[in-house]
C-alpha positions in Angstrom: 146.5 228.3 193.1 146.7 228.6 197.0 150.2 228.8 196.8 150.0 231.8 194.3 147.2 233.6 196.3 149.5 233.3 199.5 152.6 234.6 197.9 150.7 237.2 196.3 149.4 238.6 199.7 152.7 238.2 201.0 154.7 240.3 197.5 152.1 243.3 198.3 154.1 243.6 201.8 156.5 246.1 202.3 159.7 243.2 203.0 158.1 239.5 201.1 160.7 237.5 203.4 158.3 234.4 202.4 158.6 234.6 199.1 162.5 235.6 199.1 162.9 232.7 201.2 161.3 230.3 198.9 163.4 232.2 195.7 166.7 232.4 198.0 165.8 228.4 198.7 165.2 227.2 195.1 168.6 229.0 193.3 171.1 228.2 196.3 169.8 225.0 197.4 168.1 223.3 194.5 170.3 225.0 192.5 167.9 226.0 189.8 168.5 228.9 187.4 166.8 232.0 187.7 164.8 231.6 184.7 163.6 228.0 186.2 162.7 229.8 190.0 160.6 232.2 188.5 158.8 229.6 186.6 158.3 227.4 189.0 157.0 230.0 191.5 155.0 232.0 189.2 156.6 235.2 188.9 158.6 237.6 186.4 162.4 236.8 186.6 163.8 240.6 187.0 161.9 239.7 190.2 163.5 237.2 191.4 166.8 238.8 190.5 165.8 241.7 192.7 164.7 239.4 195.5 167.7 237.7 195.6 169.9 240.4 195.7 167.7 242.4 198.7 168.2 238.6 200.3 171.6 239.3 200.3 171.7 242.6 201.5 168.8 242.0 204.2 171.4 239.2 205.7 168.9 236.4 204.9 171.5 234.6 202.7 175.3 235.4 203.3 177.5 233.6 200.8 181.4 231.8 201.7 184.2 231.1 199.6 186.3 228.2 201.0 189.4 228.7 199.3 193.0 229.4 200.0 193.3 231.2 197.2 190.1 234.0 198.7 193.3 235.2 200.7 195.3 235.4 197.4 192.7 238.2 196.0 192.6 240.5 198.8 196.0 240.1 198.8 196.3 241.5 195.2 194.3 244.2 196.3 196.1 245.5 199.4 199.0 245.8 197.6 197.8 247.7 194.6 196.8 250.1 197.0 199.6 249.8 198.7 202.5 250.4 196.5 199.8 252.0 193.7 200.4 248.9 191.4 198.3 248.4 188.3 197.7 245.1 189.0 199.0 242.4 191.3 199.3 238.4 191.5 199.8 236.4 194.0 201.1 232.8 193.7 200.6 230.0 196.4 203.6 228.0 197.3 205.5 226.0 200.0 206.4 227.5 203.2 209.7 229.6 202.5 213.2 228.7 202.9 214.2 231.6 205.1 218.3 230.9 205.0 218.6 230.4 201.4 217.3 231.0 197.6 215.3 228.8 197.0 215.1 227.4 193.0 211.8 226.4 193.3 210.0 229.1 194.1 211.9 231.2 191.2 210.2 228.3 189.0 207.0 228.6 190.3 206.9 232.3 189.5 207.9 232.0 185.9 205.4 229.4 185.7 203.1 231.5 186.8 204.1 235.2 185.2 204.5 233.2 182.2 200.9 233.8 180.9 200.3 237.4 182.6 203.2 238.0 180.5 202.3 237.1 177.1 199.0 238.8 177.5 200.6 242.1 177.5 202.9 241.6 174.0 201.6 243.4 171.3 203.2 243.7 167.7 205.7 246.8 167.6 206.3 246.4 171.4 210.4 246.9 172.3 210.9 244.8 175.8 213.5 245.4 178.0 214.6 242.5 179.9 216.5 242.2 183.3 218.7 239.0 184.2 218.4 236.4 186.8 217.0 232.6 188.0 213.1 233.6 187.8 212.8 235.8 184.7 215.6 232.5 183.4 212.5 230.4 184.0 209.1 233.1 182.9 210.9 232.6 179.8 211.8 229.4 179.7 207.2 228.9 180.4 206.4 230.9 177.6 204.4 229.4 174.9 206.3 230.1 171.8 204.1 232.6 169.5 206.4 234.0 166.5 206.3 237.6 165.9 209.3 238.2 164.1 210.6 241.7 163.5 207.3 243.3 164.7 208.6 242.5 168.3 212.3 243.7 169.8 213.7 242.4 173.0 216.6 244.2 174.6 219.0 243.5 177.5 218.5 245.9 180.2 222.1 244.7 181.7 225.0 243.6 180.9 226.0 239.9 180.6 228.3 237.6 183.0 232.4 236.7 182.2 231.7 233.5 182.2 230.7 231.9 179.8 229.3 228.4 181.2 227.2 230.6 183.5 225.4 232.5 181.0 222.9 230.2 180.3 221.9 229.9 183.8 221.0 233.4 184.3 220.3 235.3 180.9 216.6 235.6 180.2 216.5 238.0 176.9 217.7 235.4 174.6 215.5 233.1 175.5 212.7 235.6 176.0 213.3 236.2 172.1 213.8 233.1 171.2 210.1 232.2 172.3 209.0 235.5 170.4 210.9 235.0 167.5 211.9 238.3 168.2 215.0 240.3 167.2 217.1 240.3 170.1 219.7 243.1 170.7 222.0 241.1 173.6 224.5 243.7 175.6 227.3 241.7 175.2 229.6 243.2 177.4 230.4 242.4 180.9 227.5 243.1 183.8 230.2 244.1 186.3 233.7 245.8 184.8 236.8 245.7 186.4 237.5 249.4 186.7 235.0 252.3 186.4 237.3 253.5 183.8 236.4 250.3 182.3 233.1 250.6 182.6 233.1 254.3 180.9 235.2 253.2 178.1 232.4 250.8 177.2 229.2 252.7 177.5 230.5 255.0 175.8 230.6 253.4 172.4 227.8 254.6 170.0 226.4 250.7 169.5 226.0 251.0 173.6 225.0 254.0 174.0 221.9 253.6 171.0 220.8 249.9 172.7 220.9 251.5 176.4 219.0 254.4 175.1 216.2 251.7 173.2 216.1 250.1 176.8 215.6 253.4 178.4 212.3 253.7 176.5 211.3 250.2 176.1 207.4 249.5 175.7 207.3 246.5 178.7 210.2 245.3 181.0 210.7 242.2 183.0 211.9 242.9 186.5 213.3 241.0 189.3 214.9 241.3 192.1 218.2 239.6 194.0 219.4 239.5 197.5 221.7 241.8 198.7 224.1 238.9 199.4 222.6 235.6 197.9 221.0 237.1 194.1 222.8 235.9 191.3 225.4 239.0 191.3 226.5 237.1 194.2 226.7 233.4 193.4 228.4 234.0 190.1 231.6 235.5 192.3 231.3 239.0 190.4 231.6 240.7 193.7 234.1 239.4 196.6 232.9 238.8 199.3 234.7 241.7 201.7 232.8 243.9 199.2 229.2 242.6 199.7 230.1 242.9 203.3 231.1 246.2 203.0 228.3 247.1 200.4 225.4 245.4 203.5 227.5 248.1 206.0 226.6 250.6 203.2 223.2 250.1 203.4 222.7 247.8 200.7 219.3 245.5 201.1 219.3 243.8 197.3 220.5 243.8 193.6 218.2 245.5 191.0 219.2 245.8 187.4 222.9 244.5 188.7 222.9 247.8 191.3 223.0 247.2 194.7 220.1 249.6 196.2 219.4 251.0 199.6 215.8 250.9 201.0 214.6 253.9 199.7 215.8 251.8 195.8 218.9 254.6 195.5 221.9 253.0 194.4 224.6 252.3 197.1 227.6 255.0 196.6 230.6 252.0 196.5 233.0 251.4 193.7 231.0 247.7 192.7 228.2 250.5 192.0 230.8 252.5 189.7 231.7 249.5 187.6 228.0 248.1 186.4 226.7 248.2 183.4 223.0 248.5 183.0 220.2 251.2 183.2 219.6 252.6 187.0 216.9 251.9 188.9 215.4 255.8 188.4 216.0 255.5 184.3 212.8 252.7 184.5 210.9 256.1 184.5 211.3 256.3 180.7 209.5 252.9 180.9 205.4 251.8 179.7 205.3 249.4 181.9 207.0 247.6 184.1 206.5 244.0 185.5 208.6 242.7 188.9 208.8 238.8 188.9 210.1 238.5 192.9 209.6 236.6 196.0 211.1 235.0 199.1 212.3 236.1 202.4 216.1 237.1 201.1 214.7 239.4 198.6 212.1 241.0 200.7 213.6 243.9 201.5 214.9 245.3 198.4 211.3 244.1 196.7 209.6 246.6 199.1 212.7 249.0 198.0 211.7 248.6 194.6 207.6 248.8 194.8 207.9 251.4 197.6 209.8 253.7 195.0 206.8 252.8 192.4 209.9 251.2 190.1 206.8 248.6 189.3 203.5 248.8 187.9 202.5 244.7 188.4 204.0 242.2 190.5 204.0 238.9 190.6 205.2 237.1 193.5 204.1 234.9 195.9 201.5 234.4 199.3 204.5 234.7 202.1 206.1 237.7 200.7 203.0 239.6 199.8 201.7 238.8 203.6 205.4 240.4 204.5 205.3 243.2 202.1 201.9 244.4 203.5 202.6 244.1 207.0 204.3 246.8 209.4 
């Protein structure tokens, strides 16, 4: 009972450091449970509880994660701050390729938004879905859970001329597919060739009900293109003097088929008077709003996008959200 009598003197002190040592010693080192330290040293457990955390905040025990991934979670929280997100996630991945998209990073974060995703569908939801290589591969990750008519998805966009590229790039079919979900496609072109066009064919009732669905959609799956390398681009819908002239406009990326300017306004240039799709500012109208983005060619009209709050979670990767946060 020496060892009792001693630690009893010693837990009448004003500070025990003995005792809290020995606690602090037994649950970190030995790696016994709370319940176990207190019976082996004799005393209730709330106290060693409360000894272990005053260990902590004395200094006497300071605790390290060793983890790349540590990095990952204060990076999620700088940039909910930052750009007033609801949540963020940040990805790991390989360095970035700086002078070109790079496919695999798209696949990594559909991989990863995949599951953040499917967390968030509820039955009755309407989702509005964007176009593109990653939100092509979130849906091509989702675990197929049937939901029938209780679910709508809806194109947010128009869809591409071509029809051997359509697969490539469309996400809301297979985004219903997976959801057994009713899918209202906007099968008409992404880019018209007139503006005249383009009014002739949002004008039509069918249009105008399925834009106005999208409008108010429940969820929508976001991403973002470069302003001269997103898929806009390498499907040939714009020529090339106009991307050059759209960049000498102001233009830093492609959102919702738009190209924007850094404050996420859409560029005033004819490409911009012959798109079909909502605007950036009709997301508004919009419960909640997920941007699947990442990579040095998109940076700029991400931080567009999430400095406008057009996003309430992102989902990108360790680079960019290093680059989004800094100066």
């Amino acid at each position: 009972m020496r060892q009792q009598a001693d630690m009893s003197a010693n837990d009448g002190a004003a500070w025990p450091e003995q005792l809290a040592v020995r606690v602090a010693w037994c649950y970190y080192m030995l790696g016994l449970t709370q319940a176990q330290v207190a019976e082996r040293l004799e005393i209730p457990r709330m106290r060693v509880n409360r000894l272990l955390a005053q260990a902590r905040e004395r200094g006497l025990v300071s605790i390290s994660i060793h983890s790349r991934l540590t990095e990952n979670i204060e990076l999620e929280e700088q940039l909910c701050e930052r750009f007033g997100l609801v949540r963020a996630h940040v990805a790991l991945a390989e360095p970035p390729i700086a002078d070109r998209e790079d496919p695999a990073l798209a696949e990594l974060l559909g991989r990863v938004a995949a599951p953040i995703v499917e967390k968030l569908i509820v039955p009755g939801m309407v989702i509005g879905v964007g176009w593109g290589n990653t939100l092509r591969a979130l849906a091509n990750a989702m675990v197929a859970r049937p939901t029938g008519s209780e679910v709508s998805v809806i194109s947010m966009v128009g869809s591409l001329n071509r029809r051997s590229s359509i697969d490539a790039y469309e996400a809301s079919t297979p985004f219903a597919q997976k959801l057994g979900a009713e899918c209202f496609y906007l099968a008409v072109p992404l880019i018209c060739d007139s503006a005249e066009s383009r009014q002739a064919i949002v004008s039509q009732p069918a249009i105008v009900e399925m834009m106005e669905r999208a409008r108010h959609a429940d969820l929508a799956m976001l991403s973002v293109g470069g302003p001269a390398t997103g898929t806009v681009a390498q499907t040939g819908l714009v020529e090339a003097d106009e991307l050059a002239e759209l960049q000498a406009a102001g233009a830093v990326g492609n959102f919702l088929g738009h190209y924007i300017d850094a404050d996420a306004r859409v560029v005033d240039h004819p490409v911009n008077d012959r798109v079909v799709g909502l605007r950036p500012e009709e997301l508004a109208g919009v419960g909640h709003r997920v941007m699947v983005s990442g990579g040095p060619l998109k940076l700029a009209g991400l931080r567009a996008v999430l400095q406008a709050g057009l996003a309430s979670e992102l989902v990108t990767d360790q680079d960019s959200a290093r680059r989004l946060l800094s100066p």
